[in-house]
N, C-alpha and C positions, 0 to 999 in steps of 0.2 A: 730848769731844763724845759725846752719847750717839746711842744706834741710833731711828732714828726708822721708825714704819711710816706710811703714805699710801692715801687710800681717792680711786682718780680716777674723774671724773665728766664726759663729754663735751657740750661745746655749741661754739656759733655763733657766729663776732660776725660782722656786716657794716656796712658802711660804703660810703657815695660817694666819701667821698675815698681811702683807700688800705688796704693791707693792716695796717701799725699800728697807724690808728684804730680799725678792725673788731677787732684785739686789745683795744687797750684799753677798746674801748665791751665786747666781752663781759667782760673781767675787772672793770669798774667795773662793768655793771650786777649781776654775780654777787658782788662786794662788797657788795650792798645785803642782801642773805639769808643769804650764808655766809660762816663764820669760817674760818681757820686755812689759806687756801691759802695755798700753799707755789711751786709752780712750774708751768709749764705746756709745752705741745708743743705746734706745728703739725701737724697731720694731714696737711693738704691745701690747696692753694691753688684756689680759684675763684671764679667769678663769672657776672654775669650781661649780656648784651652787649644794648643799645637801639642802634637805628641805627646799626649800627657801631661803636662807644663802648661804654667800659666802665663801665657803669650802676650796678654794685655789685660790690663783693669782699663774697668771703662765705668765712673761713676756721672750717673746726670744730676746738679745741682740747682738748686733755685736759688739762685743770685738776687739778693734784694737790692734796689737803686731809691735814690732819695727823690723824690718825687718833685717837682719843681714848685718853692714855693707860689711862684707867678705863673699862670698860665697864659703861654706866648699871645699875642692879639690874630698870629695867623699860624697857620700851619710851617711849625719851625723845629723839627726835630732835633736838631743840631745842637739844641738845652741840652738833650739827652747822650746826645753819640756825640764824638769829636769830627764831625763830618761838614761840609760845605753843601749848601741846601742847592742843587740841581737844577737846570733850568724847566724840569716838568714838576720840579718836586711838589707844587699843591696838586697835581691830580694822583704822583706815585702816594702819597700819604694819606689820602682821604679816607681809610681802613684804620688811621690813629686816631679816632672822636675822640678820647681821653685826653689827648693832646694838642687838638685843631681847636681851635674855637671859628667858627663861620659867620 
């Protein structure tokens, strides 16, 4: 097995019906843009109460993503997200050092 490194990245999910669907609604809807997660963590549990009742769960998770063995030669997020690099994208990215090599 080899050594793997992880770049984690924090969100939401919430849900009406319960605390697992609020996982898997944020893990499916952050499936739609990004590759390579790996594991996640609960942070925190809450919600939000209507008339007495609990109206929403809303857990925020730290989603771990597999860090890219190769670090791109230019600023190329696109390793990371399912996205098509922009035509400003070296100056929108320049807040990624972990990812830009210059």
């Amino acid at each position: 097995m080899t050594d793997h490194i992880y770049k984690k990245i924090e969100l939401t999910g919430s849900s009406t019906v319960g605390m697992q669907e609020a996982i898997e609604n944020a893990i499916s809807k952050a499936s739609q843009t990004i590759r390579d997660m790996r594991w996640f963590e609960v942070v925190e549990t809450r919600g939000h109460i209507a008339d007495g009742k609990v109206a929403h769960w809303q857990l925020p998770l730290k989603l771990a993503l597999l860090y890219p063995n190769k670090i791109p030669k230019r600023c190329d997020l696109s390793r990371l997200f399912n996205v098509s690099p922009l035509p400003h994208f070296e100056n929108a990215t320049k807040s990624y050092k972990h990812v830009c090599v210059h």
